[in-house]
mmCIF file of the N, C-alpha and C atoms, coordinates in Angstrom:
data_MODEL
# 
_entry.id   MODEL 
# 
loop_
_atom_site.group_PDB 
_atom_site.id 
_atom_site.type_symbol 
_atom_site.label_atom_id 
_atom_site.label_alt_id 
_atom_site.label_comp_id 
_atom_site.label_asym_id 
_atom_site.label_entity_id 
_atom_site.label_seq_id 
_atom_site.pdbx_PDB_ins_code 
_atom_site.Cartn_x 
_atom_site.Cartn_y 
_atom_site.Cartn_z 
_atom_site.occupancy 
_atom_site.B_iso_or_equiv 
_atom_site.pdbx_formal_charge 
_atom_site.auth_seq_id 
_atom_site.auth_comp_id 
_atom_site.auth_asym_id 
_atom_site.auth_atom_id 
_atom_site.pdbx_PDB_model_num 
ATOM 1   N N  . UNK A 1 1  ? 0.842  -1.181 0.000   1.00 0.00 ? 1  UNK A N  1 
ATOM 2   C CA . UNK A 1 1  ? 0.000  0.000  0.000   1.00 0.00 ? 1  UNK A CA 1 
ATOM 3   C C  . UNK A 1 1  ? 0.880  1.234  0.000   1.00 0.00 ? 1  UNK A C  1 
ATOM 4   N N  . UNK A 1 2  ? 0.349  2.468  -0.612  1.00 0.00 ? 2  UNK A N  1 
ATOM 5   C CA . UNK A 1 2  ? 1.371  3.632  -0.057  1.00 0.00 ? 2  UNK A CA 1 
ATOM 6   C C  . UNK A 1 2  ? 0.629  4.594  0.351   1.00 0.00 ? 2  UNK A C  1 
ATOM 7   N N  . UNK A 1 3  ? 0.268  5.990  1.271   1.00 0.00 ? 3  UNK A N  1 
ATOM 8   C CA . UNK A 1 3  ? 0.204  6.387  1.867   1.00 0.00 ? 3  UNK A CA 1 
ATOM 9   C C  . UNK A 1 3  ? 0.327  8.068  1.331   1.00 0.00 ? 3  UNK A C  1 
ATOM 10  N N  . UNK A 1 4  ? -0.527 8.535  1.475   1.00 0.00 ? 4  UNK A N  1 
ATOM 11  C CA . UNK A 1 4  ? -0.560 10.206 0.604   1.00 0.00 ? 4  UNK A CA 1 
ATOM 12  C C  . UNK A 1 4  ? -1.633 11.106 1.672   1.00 0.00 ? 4  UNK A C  1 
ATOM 13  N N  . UNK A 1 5  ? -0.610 11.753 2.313   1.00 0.00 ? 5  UNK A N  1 
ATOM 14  C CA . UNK A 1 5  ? -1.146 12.690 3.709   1.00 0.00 ? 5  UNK A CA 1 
ATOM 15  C C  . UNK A 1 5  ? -2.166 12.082 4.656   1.00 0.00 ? 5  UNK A C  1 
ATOM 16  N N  . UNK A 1 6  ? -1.630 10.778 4.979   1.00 0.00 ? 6  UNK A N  1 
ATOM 17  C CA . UNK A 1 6  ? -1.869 10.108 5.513   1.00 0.00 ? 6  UNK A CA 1 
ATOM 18  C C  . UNK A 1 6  ? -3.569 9.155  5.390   1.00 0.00 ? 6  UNK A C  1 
ATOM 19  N N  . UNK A 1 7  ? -3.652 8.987  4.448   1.00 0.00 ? 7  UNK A N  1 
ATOM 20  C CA . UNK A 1 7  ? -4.633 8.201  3.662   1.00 0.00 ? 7  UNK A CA 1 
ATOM 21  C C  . UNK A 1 7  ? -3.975 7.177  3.033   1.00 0.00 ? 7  UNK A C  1 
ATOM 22  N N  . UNK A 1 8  ? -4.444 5.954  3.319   1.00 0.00 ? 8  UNK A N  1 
ATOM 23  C CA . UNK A 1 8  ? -3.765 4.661  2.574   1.00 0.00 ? 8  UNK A CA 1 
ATOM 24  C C  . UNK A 1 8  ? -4.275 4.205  1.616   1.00 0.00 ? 8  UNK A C  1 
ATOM 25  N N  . UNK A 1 9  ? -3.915 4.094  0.253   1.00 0.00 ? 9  UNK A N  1 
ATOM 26  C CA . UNK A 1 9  ? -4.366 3.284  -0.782  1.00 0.00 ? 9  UNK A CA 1 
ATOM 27  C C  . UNK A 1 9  ? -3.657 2.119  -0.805  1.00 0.00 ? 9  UNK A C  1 
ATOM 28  N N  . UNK A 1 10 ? -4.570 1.028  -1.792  1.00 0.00 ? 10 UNK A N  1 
ATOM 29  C CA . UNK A 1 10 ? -4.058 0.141  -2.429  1.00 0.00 ? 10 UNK A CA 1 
ATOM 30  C C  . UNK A 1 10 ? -2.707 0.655  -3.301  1.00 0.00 ? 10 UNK A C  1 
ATOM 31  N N  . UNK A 1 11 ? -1.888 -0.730 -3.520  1.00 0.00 ? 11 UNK A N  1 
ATOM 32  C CA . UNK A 1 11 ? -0.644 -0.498 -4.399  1.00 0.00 ? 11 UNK A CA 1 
ATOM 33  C C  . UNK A 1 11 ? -1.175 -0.818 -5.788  1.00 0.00 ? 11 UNK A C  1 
ATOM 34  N N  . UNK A 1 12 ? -1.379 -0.177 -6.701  1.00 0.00 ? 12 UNK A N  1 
ATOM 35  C CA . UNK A 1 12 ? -2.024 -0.316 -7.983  1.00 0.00 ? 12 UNK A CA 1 
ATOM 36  C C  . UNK A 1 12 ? -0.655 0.470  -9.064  1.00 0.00 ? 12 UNK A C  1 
ATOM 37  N N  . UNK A 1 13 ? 0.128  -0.160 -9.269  1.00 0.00 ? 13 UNK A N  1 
ATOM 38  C CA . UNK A 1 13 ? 1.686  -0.034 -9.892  1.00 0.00 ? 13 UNK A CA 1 
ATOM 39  C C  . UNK A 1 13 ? 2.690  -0.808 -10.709 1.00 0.00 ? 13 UNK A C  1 
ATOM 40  N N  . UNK A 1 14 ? 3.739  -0.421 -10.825 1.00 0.00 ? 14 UNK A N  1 
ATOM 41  C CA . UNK A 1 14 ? 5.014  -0.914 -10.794 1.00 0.00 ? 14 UNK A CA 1 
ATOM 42  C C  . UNK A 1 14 ? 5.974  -0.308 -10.382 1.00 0.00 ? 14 UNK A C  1 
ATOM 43  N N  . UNK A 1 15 ? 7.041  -1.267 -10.224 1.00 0.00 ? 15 UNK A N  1 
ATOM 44  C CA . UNK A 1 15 ? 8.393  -0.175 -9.933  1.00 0.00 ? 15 UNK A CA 1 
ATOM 45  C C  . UNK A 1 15 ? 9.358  -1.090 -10.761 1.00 0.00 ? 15 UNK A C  1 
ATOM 46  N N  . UNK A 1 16 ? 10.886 -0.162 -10.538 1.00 0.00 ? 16 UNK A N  1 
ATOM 47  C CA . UNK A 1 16 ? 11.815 -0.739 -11.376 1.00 0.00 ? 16 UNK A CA 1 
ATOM 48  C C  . UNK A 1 16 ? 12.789 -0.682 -10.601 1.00 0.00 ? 16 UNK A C  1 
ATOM 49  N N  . UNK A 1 17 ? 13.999 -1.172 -10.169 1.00 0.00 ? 17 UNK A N  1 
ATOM 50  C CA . UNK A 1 17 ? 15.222 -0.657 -9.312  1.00 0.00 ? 17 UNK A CA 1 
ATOM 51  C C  . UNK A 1 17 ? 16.798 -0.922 -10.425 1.00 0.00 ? 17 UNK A C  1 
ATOM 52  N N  . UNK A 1 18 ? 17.320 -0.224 -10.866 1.00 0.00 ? 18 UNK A N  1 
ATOM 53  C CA . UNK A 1 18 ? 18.618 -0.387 -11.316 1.00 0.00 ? 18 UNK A CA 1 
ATOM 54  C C  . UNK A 1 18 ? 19.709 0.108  -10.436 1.00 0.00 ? 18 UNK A C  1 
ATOM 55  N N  . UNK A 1 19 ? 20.940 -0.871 -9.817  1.00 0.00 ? 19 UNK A N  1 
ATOM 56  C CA . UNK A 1 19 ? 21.540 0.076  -8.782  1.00 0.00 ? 19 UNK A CA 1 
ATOM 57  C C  . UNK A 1 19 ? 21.236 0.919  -8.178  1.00 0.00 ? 19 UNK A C  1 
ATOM 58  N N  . UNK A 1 20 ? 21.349 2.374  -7.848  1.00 0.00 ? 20 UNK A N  1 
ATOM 59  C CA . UNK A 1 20 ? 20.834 2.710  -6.966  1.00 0.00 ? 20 UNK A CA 1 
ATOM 60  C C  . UNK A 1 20 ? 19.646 4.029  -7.553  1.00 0.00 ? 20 UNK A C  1 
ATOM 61  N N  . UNK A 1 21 ? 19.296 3.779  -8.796  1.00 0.00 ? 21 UNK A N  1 
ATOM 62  C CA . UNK A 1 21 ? 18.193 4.456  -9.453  1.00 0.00 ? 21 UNK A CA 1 
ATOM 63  C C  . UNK A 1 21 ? 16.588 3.724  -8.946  1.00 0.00 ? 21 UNK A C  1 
ATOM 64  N N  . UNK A 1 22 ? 15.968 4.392  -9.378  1.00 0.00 ? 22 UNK A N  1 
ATOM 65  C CA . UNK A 1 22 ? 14.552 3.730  -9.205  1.00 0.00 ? 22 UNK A CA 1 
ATOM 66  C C  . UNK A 1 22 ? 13.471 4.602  -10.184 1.00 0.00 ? 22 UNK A C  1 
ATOM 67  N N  . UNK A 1 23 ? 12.191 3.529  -10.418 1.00 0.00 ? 23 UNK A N  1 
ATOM 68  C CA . UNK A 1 23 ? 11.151 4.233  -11.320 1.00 0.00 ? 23 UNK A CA 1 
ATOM 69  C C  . UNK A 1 23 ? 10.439 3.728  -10.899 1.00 0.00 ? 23 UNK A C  1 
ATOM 70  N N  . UNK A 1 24 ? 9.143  4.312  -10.534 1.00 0.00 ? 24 UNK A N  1 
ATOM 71  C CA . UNK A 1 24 ? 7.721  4.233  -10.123 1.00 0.00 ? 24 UNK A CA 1 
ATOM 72  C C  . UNK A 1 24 ? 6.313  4.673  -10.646 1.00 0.00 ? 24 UNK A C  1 
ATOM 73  N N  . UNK A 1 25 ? 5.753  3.773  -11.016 1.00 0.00 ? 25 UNK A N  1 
ATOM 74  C CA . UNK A 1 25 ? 4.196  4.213  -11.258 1.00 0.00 ? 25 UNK A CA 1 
ATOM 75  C C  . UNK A 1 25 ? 3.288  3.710  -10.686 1.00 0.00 ? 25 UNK A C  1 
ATOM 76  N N  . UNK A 1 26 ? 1.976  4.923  -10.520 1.00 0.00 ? 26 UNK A N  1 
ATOM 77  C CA . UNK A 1 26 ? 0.936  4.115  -10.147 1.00 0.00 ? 26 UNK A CA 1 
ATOM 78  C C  . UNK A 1 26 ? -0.227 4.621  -10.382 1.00 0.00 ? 26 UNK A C  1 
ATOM 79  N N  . UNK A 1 27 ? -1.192 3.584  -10.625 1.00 0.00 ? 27 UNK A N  1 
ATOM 80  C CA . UNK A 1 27 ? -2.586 4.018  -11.231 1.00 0.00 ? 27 UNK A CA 1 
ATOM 81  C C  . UNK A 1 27 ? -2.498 4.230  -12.630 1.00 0.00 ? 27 UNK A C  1 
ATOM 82  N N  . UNK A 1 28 ? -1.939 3.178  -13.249 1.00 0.00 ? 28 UNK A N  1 
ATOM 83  C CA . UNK A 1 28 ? -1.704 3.220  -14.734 1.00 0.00 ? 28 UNK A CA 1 
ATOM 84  C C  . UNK A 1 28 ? -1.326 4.564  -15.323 1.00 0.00 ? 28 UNK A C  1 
ATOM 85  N N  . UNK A 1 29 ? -0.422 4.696  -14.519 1.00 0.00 ? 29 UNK A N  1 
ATOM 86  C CA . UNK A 1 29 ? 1.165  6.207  -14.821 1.00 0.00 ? 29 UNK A CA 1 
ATOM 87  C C  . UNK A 1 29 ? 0.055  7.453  -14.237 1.00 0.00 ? 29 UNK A C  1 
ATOM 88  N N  . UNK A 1 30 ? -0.612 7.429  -13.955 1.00 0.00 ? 30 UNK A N  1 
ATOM 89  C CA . UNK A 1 30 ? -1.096 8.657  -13.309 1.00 0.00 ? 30 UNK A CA 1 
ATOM 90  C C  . UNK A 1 30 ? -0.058 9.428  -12.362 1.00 0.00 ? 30 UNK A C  1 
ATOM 91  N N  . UNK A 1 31 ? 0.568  8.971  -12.189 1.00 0.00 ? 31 UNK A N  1 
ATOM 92  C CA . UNK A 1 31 ? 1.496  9.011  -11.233 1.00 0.00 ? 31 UNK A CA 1 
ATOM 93  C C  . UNK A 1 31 ? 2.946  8.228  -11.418 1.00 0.00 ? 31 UNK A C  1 
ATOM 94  N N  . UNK A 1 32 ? 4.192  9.042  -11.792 1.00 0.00 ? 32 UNK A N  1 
ATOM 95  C CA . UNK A 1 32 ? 5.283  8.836  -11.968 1.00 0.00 ? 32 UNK A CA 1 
ATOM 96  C C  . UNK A 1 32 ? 6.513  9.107  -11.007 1.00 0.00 ? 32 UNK A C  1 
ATOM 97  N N  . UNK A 1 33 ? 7.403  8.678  -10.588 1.00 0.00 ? 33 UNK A N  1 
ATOM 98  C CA . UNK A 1 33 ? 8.844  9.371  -9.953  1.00 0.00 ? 33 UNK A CA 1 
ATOM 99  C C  . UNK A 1 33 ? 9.752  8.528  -10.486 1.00 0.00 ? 33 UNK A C  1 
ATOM 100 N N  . UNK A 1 34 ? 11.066 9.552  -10.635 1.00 0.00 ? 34 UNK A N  1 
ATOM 101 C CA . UNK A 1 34 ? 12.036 9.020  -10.943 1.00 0.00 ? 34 UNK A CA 1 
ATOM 102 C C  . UNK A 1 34 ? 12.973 9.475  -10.096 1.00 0.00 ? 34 UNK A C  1 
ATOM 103 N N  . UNK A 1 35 ? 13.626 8.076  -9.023  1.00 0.00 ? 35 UNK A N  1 
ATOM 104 C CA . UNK A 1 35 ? 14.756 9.269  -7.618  1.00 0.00 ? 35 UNK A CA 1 
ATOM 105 C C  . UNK A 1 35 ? 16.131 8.057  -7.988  1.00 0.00 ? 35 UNK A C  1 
ATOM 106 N N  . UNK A 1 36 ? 16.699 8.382  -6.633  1.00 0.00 ? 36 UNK A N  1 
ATOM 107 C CA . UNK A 1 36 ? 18.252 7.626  -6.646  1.00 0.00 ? 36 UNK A CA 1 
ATOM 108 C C  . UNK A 1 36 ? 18.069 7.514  -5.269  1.00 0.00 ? 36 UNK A C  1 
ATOM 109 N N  . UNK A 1 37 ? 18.539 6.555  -4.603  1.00 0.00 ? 37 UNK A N  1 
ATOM 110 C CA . UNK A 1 37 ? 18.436 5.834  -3.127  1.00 0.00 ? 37 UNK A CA 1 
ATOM 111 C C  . UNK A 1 37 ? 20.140 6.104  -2.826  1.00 0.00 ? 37 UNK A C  1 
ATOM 112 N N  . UNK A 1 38 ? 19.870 6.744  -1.756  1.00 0.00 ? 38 UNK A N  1 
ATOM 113 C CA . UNK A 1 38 ? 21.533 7.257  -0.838  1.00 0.00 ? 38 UNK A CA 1 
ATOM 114 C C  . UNK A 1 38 ? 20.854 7.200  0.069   1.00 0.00 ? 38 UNK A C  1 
ATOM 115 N N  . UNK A 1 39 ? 21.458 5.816  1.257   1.00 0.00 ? 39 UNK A N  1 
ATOM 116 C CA . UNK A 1 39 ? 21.129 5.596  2.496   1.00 0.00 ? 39 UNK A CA 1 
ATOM 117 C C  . UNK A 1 39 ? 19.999 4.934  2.816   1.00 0.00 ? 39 UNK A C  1 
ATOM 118 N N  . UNK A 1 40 ? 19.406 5.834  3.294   1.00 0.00 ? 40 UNK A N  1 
ATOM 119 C CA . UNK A 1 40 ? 17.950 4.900  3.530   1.00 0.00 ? 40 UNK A CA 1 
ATOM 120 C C  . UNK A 1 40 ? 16.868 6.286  3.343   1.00 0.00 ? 40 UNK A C  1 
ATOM 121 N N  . UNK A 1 41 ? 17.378 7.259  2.171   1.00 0.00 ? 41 UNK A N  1 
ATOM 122 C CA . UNK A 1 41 ? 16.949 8.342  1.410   1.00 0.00 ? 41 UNK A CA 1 
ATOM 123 C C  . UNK A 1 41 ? 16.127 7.913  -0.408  1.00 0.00 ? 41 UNK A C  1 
ATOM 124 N N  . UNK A 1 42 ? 15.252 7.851  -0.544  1.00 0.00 ? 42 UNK A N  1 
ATOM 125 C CA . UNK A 1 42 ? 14.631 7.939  -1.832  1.00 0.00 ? 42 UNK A CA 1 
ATOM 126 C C  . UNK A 1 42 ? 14.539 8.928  -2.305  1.00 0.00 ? 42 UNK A C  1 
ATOM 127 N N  . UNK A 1 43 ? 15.199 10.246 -3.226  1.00 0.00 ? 43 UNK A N  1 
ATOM 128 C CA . UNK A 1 43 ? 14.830 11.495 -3.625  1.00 0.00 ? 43 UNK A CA 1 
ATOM 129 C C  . UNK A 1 43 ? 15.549 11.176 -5.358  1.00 0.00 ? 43 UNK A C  1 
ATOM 130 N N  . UNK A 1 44 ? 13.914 12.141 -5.515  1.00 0.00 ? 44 UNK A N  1 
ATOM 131 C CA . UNK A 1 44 ? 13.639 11.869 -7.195  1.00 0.00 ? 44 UNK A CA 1 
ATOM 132 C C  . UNK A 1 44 ? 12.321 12.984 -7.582  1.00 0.00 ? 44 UNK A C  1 
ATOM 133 N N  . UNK A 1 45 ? 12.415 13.303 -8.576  1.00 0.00 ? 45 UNK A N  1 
ATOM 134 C CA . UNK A 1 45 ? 10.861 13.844 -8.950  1.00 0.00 ? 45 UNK A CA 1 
ATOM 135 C C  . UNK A 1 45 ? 10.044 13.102 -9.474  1.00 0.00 ? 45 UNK A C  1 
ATOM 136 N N  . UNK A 1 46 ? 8.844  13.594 -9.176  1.00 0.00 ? 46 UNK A N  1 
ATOM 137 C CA . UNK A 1 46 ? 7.474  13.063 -9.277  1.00 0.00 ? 46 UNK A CA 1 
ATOM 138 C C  . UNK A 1 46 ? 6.610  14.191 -10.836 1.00 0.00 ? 46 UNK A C  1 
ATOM 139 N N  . UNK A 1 47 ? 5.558  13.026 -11.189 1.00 0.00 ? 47 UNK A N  1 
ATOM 140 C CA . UNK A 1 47 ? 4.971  14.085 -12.084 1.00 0.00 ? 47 UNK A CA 1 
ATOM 141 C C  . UNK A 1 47 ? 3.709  13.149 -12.098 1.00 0.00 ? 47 UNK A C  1 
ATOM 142 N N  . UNK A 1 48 ? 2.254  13.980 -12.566 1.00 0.00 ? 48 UNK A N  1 
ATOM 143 C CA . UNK A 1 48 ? 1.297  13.055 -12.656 1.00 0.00 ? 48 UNK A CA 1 
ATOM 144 C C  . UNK A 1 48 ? 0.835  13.570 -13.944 1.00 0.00 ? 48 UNK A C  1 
ATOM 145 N N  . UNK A 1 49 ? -0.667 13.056 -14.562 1.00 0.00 ? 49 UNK A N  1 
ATOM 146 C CA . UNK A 1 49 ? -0.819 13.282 -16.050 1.00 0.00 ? 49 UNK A CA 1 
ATOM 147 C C  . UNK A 1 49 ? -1.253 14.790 -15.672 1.00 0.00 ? 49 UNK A C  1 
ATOM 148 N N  . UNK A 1 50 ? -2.076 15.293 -14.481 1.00 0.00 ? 50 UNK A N  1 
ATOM 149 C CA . UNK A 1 50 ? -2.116 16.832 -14.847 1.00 0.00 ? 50 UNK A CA 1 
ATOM 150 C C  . UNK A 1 50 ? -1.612 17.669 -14.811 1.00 0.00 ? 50 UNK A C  1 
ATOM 151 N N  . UNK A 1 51 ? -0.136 17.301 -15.325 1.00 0.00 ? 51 UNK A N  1 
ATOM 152 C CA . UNK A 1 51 ? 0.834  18.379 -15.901 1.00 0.00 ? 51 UNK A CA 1 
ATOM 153 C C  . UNK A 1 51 ? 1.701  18.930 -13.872 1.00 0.00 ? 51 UNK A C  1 
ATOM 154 N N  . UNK A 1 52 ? 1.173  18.473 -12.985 1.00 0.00 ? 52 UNK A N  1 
ATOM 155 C CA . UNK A 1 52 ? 2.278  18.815 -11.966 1.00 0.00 ? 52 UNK A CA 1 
ATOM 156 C C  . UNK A 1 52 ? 3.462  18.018 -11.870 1.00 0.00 ? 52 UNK A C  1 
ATOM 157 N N  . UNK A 1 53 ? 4.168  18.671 -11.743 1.00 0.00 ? 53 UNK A N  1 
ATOM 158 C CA . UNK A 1 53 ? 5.630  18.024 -11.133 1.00 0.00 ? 53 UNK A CA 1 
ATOM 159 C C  . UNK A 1 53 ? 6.197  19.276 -9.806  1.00 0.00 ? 53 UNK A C  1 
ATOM 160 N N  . UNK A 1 54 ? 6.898  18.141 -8.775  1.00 0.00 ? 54 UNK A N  1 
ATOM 161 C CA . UNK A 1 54 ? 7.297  18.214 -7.454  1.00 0.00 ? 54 UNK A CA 1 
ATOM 162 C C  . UNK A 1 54 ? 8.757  17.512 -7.396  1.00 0.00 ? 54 UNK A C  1 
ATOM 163 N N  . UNK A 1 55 ? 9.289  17.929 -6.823  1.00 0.00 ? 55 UNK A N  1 
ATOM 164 C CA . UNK A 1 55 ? 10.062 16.940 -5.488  1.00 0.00 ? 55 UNK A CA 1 
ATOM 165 C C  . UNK A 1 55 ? 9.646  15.826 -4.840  1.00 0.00 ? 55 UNK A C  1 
ATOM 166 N N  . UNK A 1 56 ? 10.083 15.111 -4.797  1.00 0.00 ? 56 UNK A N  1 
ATOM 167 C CA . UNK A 1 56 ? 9.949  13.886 -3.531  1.00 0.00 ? 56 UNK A CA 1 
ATOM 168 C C  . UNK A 1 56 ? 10.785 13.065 -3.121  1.00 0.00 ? 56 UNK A C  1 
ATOM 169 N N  . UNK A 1 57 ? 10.316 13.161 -1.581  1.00 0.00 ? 57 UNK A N  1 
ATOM 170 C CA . UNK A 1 57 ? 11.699 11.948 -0.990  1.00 0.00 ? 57 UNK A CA 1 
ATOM 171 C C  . UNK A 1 57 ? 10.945 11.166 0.186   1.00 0.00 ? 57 UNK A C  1 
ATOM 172 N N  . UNK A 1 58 ? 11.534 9.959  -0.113  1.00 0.00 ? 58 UNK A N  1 
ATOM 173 C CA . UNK A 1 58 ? 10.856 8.883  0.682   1.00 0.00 ? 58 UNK A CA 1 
ATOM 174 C C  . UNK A 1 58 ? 11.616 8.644  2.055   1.00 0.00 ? 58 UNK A C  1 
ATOM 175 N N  . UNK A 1 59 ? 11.693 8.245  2.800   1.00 0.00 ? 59 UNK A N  1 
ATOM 176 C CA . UNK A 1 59 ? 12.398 7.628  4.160   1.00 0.00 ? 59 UNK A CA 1 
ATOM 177 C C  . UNK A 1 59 ? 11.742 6.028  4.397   1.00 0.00 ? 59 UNK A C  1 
ATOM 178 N N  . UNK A 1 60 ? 12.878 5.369  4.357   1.00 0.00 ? 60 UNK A N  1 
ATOM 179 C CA . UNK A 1 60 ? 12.733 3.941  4.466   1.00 0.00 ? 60 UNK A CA 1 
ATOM 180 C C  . UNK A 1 60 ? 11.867 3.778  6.187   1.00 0.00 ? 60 UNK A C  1 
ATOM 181 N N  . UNK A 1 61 ? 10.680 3.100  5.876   1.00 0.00 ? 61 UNK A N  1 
ATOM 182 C CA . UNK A 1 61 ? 10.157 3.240  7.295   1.00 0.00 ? 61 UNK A CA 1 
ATOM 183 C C  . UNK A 1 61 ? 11.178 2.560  8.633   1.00 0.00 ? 61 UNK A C  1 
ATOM 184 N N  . UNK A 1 62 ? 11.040 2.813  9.602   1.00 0.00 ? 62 UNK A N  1 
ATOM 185 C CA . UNK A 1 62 ? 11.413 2.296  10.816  1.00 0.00 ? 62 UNK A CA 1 
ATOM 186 C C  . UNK A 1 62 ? 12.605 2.633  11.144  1.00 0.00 ? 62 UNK A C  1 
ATOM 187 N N  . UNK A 1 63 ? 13.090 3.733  10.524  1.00 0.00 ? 63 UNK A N  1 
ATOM 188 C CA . UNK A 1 63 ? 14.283 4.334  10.748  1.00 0.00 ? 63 UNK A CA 1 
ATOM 189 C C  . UNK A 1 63 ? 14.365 5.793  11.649  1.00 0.00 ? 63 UNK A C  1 
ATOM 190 N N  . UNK A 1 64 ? 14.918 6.127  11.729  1.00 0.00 ? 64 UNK A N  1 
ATOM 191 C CA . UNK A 1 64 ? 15.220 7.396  12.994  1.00 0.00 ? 64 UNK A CA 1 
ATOM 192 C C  . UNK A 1 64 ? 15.479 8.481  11.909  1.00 0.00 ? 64 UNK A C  1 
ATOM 193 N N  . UNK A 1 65 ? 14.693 9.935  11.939  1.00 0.00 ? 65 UNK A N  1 
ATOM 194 C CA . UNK A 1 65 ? 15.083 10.905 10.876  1.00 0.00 ? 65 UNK A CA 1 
ATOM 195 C C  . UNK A 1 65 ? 16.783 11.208 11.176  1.00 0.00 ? 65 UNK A C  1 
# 
């Protein structure tokens, strides 16, 4: 599942991992990011089909900021 201001959806996706790249979609690409994993850091941009794009960075759960 993933989690968007604290509302949980279903995982309705894919992902991809090459070394320490990554690609993500979900909701049949409604939703895109493309980040690089340093540490237990996910940061990459995001874009969805209505034309926004952001920042984003993940934190591997159960870890200490």
């Amino acid at each position: 599942s993933n989690t968007d201001n604290g509302s949980k959806h279903p995982f309705s996706g894919t992902w991809k991992a090459t070394g320490n790249s990554m690609y993500m979609e979900l909701h049949a690409k409604y939703y895109e990011f493309r980040g690089i994993l340093a540490g237990n850091i996910l940061a990459g941009d995001s874009a969805n089909t209505a034309g926004l794009r952001w920042k984003t960075s993940f934190r591997r759960a159960g870890f200490a900021k």
